[in-house]
C-alpha positions as CSV (number, residue, x, y, z in Angstrom):
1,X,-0.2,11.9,-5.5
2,X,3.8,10.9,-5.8
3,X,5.2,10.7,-2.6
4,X,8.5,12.6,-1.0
5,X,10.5,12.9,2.2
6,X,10.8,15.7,4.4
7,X,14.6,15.2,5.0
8,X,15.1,17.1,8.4
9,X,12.5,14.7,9.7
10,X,13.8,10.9,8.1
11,X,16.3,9.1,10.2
12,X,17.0,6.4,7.8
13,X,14.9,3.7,8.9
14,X,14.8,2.7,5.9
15,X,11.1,0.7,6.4
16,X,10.1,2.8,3.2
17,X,12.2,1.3,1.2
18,X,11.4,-2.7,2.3
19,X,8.0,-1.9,1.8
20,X,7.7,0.1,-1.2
21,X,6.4,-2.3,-4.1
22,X,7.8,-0.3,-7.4
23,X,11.2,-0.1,-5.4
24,X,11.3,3.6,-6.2
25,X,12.1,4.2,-2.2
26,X,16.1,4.8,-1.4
27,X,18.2,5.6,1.0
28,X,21.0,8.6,0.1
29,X,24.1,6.9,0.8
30,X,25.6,10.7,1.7
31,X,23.1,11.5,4.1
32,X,21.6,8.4,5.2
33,X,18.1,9.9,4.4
34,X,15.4,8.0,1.8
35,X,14.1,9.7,-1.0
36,X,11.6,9.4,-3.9
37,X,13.7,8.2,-6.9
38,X,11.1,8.4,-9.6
39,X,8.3,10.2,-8.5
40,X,6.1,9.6,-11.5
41,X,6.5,5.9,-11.1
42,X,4.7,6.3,-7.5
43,X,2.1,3.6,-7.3
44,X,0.3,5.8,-5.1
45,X,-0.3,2.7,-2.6
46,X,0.6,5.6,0.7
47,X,2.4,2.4,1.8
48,X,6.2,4.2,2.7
49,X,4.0,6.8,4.6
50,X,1.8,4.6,6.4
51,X,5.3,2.5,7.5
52,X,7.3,5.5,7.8
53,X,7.6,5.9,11.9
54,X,8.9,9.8,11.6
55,X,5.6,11.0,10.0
56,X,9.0,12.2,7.2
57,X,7.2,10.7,4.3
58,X,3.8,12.9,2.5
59,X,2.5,13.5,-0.7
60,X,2.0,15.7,-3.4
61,X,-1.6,16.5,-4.4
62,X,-2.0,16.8,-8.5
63,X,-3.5,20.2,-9.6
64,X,-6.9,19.3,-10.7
65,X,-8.4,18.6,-7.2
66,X,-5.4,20.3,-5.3
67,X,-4.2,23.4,-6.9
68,X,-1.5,26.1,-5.6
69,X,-1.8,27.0,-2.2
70,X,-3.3,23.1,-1.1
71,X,-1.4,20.9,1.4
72,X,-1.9,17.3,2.2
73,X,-0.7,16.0,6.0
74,X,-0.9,12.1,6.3
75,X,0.0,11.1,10.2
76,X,0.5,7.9,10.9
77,X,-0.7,7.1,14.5
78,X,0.2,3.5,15.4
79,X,-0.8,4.1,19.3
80,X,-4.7,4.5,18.2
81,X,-4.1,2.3,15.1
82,X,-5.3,4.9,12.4
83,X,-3.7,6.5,9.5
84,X,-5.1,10.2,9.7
85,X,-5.4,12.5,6.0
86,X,-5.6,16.7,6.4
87,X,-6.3,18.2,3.1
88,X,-6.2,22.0,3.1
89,X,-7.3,23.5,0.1
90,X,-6.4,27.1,-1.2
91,X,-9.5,29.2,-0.1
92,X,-8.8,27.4,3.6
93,X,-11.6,24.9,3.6
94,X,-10.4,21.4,5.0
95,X,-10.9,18.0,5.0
96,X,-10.1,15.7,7.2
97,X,-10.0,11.8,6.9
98,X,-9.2,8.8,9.1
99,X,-8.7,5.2,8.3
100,X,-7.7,2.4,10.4
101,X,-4.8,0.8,9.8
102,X,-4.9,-2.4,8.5
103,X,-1.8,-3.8,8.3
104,X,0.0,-7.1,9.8
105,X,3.2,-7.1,12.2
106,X,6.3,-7.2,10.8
107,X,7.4,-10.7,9.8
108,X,3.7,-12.3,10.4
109,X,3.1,-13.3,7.2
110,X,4.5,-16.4,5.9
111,X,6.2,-16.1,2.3
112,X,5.8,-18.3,-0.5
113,X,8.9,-20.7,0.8
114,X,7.0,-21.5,3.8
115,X,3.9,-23.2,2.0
116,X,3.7,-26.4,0.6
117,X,3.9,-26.9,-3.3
118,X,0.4,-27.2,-4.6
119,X,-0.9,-30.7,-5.5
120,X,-1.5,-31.4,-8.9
121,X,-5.2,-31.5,-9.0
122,X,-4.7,-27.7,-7.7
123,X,-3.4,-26.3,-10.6
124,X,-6.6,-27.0,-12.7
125,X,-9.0,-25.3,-9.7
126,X,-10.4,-21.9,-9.8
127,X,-9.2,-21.1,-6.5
128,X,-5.8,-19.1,-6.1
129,X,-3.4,-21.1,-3.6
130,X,-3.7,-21.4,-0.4
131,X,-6.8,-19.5,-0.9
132,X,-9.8,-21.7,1.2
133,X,-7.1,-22.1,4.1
134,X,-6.2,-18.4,4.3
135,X,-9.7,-17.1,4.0
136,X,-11.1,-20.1,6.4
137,X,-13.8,-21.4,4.6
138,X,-14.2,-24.6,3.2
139,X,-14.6,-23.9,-0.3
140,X,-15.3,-21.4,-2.6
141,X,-18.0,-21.3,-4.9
142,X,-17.2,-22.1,-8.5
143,X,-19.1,-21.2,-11.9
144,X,-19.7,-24.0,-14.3
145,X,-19.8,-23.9,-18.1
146,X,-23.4,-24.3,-18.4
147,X,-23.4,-21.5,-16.0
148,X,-21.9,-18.8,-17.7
149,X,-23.4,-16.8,-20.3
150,X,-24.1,-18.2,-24.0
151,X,-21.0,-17.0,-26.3
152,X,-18.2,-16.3,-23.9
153,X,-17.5,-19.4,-23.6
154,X,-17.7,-22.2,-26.2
C-alpha cells in the first residue's frame, strides 16, 4: 500500500522526508508540500505517516484485499501514543486497528560516529556490534560447529 499526501493538509515539515528509508519522500520546491516521488518503490514501512504530525500522509490499499470503493485512514495520535488504522471496505463493513507507537524521540539514538570502533577480536564473533550492550545482556548464546546439523557445515 504506496503511500501519498493529501496536499491541502501537508505544511512542509518535511519529517517525511528525514525519515523515509528509500528516500522516495520530497518536498515540492513550488509549493513547499512533500509528495510520493515513486510510488511503486514505497517500502511500505508507514514510517512518513506515522512521523507525519498533520495526519497529510495515507495510503493506497492494492485491489486484491481493497477494491473500488475501500478507504484506508491511518491517524497518528502522539498524545495517547498509538498509531490508529480505519479500513472501510466497499459493502461498508470496517475494520479498525490500533498499535502503539513504538518509536524513539527525535535525536535519542546515537549514530554509528558516536560508538567506539569494534576491537579486533569482535569482528570474528557472532554477535552484531554493540549488540550485548544495546540489548543489556551479558552475552548472547552462540551455536558451535558440532552443534549444527551434519552437511551444512563441513
Amino acid at each position: 500500500m504506496p503511500t501519498f499526501v493529501y496536499m491541502t493538509n501537508c505544511d512542509g515539515c518535511g519529517y517525511c522526508v528525514d525519515i523515509c528509508p528509500s528516500d522516495i519522500m520530497h518536498i515540492d520546491t513550488t509549493y513547499r508540500r512533500a509528495y510520493n516521488l515513486e510510488p511503486n518503490m514505497c517500502w511500505e514501512c508507514f514510517s512518513c505517516v506515522k512521523a507525519c504530525p498533520q495526519q497529510a500522509i495515507d495510503v493506497r490499499g492494492y485491489a486484491d484485499f481493497a477494491p473500488l470503493g475501500h478507504s484506508v485512514r491511518v491517524l497518528r495520535e502522539a498524545e495517547k501514543g498509538t498509531i490508529s488504522w480505519r479500513i472501510k471496505f466497499r459493502d461498508g463493513r470496517e475494520k479498525n486497528f490500533v498499535s502503539p507507537i513504538r518509536t524513539t524521540p527525535w535525536g535519542s539514538i546515537k549514530g554509528p560516529a558516536e560508538y567506539a570502533p569494534p576491537a579486533a577480536a569482535a569482528m570474528a564473533s557472532q554477535d552484531l556490534a554493540h549488540e550485548p550492550e544495546a540489548l543489556k545482556v551479558g552475552a548472547l548464546p552462540t551455536l558451535a560447529r558440532n552443534q549444527l546439523k551434519k552437511g551444512l557445515l563441513q
